[in-house]
C-alpha positions in Angstrom: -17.9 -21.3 -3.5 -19.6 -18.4 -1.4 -22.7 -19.6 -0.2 -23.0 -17.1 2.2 -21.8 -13.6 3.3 -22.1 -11.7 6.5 -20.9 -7.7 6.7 -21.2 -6.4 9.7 -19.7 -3.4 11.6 -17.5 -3.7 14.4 -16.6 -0.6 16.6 -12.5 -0.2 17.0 -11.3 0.6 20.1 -10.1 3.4 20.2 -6.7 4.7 22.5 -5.2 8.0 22.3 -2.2 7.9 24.3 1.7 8.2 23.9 4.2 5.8 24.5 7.0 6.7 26.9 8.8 3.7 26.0 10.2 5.0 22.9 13.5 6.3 23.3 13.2 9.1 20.6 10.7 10.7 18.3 12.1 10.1 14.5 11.6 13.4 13.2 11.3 14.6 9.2 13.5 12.2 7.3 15.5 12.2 4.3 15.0 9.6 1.6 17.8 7.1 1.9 20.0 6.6 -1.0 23.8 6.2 -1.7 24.7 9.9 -0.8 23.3 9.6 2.8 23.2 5.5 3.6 26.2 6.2 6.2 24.1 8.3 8.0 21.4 5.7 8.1 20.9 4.7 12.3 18.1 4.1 14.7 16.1 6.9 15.7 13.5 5.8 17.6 12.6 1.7 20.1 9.2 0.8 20.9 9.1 -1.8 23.2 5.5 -4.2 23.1 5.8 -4.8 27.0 6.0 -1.0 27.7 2.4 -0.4 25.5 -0.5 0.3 27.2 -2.8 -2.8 28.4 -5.7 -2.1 25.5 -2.9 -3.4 23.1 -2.8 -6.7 24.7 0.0 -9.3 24.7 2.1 -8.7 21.6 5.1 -11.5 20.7 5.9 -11.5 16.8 7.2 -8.5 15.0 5.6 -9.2 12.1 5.0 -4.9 11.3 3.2 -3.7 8.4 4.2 -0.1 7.8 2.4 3.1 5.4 3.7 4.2 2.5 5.4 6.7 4.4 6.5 5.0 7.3 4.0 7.0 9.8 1.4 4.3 10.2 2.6 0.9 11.9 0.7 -2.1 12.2 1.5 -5.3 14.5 -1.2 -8.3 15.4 -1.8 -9.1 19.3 -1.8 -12.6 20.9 -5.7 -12.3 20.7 -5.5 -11.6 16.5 -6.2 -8.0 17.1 -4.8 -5.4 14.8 -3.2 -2.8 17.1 -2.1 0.8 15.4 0.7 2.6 16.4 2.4 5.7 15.2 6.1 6.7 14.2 6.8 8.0 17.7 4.9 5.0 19.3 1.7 6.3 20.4 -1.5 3.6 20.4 -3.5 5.2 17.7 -6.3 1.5 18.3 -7.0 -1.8 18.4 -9.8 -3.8 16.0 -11.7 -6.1 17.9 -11.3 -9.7 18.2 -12.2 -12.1 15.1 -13.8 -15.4 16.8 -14.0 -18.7 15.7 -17.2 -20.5 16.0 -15.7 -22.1 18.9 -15.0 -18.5 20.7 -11.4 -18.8 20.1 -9.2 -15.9 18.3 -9.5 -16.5 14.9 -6.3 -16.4 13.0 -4.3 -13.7 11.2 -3.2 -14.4 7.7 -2.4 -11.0 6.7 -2.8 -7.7 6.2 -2.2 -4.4 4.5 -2.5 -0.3 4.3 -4.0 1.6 1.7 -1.9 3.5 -0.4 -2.6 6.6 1.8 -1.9 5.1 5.2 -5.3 5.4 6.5 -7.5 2.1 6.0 -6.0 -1.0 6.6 -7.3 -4.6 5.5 -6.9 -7.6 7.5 -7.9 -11.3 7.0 -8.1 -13.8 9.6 -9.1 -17.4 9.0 -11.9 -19.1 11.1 -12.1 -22.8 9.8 -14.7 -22.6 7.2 -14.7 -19.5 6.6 -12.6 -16.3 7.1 -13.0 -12.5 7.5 -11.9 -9.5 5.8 -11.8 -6.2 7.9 -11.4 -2.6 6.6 -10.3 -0.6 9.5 -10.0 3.3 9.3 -6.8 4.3 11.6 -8.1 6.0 14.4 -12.0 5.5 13.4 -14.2 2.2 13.0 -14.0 -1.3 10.7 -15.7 -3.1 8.8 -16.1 -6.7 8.6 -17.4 -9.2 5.9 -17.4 -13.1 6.1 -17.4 -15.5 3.7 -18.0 -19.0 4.3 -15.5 -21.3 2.4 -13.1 -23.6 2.6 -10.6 -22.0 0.3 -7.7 -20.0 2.3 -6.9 -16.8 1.5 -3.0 -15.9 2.1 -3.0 -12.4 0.6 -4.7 -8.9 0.7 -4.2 -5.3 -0.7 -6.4 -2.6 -1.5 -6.1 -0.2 -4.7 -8.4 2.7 -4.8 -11.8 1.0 -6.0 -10.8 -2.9 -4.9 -10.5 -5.2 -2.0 -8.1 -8.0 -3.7 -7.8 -11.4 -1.9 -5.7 -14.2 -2.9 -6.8 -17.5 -2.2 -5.9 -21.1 -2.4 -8.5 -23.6 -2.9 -9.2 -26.2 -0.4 -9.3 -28.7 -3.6 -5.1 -29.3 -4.7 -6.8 -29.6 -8.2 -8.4 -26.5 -8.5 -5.8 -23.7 -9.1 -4.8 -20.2 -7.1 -7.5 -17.6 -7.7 -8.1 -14.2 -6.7 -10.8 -12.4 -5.6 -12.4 -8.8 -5.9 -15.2 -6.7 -4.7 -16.2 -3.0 -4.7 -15.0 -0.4 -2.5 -17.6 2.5 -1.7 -14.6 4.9 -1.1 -10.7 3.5 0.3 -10.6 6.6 2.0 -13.6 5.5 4.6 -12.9 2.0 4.2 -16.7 0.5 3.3 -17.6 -2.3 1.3 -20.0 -1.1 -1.5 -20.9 -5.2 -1.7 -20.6 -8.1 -0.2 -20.1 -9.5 -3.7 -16.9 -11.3 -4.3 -15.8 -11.5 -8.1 -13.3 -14.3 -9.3 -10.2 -13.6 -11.1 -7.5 -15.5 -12.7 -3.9 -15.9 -10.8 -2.4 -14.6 -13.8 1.2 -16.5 -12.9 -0.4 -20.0 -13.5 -0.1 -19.2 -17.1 3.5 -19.7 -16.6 3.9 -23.7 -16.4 8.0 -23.2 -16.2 8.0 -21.2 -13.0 9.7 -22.8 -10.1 10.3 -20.0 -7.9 8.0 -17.0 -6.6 9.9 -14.5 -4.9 8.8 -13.6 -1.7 7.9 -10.6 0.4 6.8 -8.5 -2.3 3.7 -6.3 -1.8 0.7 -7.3 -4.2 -0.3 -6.7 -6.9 3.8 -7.1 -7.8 4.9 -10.6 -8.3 7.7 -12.2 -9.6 8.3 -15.6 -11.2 11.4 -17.2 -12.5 12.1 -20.1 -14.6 14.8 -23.2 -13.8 16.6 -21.7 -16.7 16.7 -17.6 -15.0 13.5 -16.3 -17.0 12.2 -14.5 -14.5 8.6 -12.5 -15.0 7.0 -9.8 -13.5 3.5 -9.6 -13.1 0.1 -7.7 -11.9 -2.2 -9.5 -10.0 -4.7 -7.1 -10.2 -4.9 -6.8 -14.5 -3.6 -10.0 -15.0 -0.6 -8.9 -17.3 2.6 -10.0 -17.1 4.2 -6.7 -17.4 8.0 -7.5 -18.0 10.6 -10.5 -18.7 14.3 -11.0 -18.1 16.9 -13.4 -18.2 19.4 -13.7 -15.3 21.8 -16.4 -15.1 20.7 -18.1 -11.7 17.0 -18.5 -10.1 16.2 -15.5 -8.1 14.1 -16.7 -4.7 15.1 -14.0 -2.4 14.9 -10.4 -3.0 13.1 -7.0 -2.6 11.9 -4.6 -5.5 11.3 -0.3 -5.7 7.7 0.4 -4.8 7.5 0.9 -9.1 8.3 -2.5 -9.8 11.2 -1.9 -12.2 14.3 -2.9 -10.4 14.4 -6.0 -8.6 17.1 -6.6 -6.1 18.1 -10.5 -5.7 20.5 -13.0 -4.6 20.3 -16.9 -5.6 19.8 -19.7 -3.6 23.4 -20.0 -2.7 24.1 -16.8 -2.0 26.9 -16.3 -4.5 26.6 -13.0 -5.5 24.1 -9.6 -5.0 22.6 -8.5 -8.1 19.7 -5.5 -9.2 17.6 -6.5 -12.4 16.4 -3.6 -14.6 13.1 -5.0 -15.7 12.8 -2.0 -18.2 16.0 -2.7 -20.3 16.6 -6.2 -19.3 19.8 -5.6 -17.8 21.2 -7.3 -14.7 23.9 -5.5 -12.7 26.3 -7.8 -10.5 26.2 -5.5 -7.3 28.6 -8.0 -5.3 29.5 -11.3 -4.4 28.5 -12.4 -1.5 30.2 -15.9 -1.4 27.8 -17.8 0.9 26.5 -14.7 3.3 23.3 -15.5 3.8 21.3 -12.5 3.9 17.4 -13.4 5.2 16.5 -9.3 4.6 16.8 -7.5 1.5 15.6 -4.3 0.6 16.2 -1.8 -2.0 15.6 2.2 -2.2 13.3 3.4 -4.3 16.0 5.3 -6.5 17.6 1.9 -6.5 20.8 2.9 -5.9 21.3 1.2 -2.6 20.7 -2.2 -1.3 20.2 -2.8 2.5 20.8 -6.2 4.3 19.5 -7.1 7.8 20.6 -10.0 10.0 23.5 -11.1 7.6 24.8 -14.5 8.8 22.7 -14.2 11.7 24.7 -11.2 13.1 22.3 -8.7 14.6 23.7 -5.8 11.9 22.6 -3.7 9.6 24.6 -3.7 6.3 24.2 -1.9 3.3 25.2 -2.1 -0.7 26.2 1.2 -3.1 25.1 -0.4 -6.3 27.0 1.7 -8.1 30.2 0.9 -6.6 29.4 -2.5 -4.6 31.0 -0.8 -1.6 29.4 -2.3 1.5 28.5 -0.2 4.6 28.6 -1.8 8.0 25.8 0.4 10.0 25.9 -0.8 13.1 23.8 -3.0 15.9 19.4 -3.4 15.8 17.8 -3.5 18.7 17.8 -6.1 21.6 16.0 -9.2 20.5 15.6 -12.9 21.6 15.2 -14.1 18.1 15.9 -13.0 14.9 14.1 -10.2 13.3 10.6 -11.7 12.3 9.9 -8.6 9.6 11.7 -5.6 8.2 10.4 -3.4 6.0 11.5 -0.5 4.0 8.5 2.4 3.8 7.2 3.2 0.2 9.3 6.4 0.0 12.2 4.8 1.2 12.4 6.9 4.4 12.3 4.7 6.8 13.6 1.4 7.5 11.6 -0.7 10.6 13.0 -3.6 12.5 10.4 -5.6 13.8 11.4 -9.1 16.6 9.2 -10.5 19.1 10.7 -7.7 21.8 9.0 -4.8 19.6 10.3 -2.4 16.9 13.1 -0.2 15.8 12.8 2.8 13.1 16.0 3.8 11.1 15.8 6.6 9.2 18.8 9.3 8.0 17.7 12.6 9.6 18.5 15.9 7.0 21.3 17.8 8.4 
């Protein structure tokens, strides 16, 4: 499937500046849970047509944020990955991936390593596509492999680039595909080798649903009849199973992968899934909200909600209790949110629309 592969190092340009266009500098925040969700707000706007020119034309809020909500990543109208900080300072830019045509090649996807420091990015070029490990506020990496196949996922552990891919045959099944990292912390390629793996969730020939949104190597699968299974991509197990009495499709889960929060296609109800005991908690019925965001803190005791019924809010969920918190108005946008993330340590929560971003967070008294 690889007959060829090209590594090459590409320079990343580099800006140190500050953006004035924030309208405050989050400062140290406290990790949002049910004692303090009240207090969650916006601390901090960064509006794209207020960046600096090196971060070129910027129209999708599609963020990708660090593990602790300092790192932010958003894609230009070029394909470039451009690096910003929680204050809104341009930390860089990668350069441009080309086609063989000299057009922008395009962005699939992308993510940071566990650290916050090297982020991987995969563009698609029509016969082939390239994977880039860039070092925040350093250099990148690039190596291209000629196929077909599409890749539609990336993350990084601390020894692995992991792609997966879809085959360009509908016969051949999902796959992924690994090589060697020299170190995550620099962000080199120790190969250009690419290794084939299983998709361990085609074992499962009763899953109709795949929830969404959920950073690899999680995934989740669930059955017509509410089996639902968690898995990791990267060793292939399928870790935990439940039953629920609905299909889960929407949802969010803690950055350990043992409670899953979900809602079913009809929005009936709210519910958190224990995937350690097997126990699903009714958290509250929603009776047709339709809720596009969902995200859950990592001590899973709160659920938050963004763009409920296409009101430009932010809600949240006690689970405990069910008792819902209306927070208040997101930022100016001319569409709806096109990403929101919660970071890994559940400190802060970023809005991202095609105007730029907004960072909640509950500041400690």
């Amino acid at each position: 499937m690889y007959s060829r592969l090209l590594a090459g190092l590409n320079g990343l340009a580099l800006v140190f500046t500050c953006l004035m266009a924030a309208e405050a500098q989050p400062v140290e925040a406290a990790v949002i849970d049910a004692r303090n969700v009240d207090q969650l707000a916006p601390v901090a706007q960064i509006d794209f047509s207020a960046l600096p020119a090196e971060a070129g034309e910027i129209l999708n809020g599609r963020v990708y944020v660090s593990a602790d909500g300092r790192h932010l990543a958003v894609v230009n109208r070029d394909s470039q990955v451009v690096f910003l900080d929680d204050t809104g300072a341009l930390l860089g830019v990668t350069e441009t991936m080309l086609t063989s045509d000299g057009f922008p090649a395009t962005f699939i996807d992308g993510a940071f390593d566990d650290m916050g420091n090297v982020f991987a990015a995969v563009h698609t070029a029509g016969g082939s596509y390239n994977i880039t490990l860039a070092t925040v506020g350093a250099g990148s990496e690039t190596t291209t492999v000629i196929s077909d196949d599409k890749p539609v996922s990336v993350w990084l552990d601390s020894e692995f680039v992991w792609l997966e891919v879809i085959p360009a045959d509908p016969n051949q099944p999902t796959y992924l595909a690994q090589t060697t990292l020299v170190d995550v912390g620099t962000g080199q390629f120790a190969t250009t080798r690419w290794t084939r793996r299983p998709f361990a969730p085609a074992q499962d020939r009763e899953a109709v649903a795949r929830i969404g949104r959920l950073p690899a190597p999680l995934a989740v699968t669930a059955t017509q009849d509410g089996q639902v299974s968690r898995w990791n991509l990267s060793t292939g197990e399928r870790s935990a199973m439940a039953r629920v009495d609905a299909v889960p499709i929407y949802g969010a889960a803690t950055p350990d992968g043992r409670y899953l929060a979900w809602r079913d296609p009809a929005s009936t109800r709210l519910s958190v899934l224990d995937f350690e005991t097997g126990q699903n908690r009714l958290v509250a019925s929603l009776n047709g909200l339709y809720v596009p965001f969902l995200l859950i803190s990592a001590r899973a005791d709160v659920v938050i909600g963004v763009h409920p019924n296409d009101e430009p809010v932010v809600v949240a969920w006690e689970v405990s209790t069910g008792s819902l918190h209306r927070l208040g108005p997101y930022r100016h946008c001319l569409r709806p949110p096109d990403m929101v993330r919660l970071s890994n340590n559940a400190q802060r929560l970023v809005i991202g629309c095609d105007a730029g971003l907004q960072i909640w967070q509950v500041s400690p008294a």
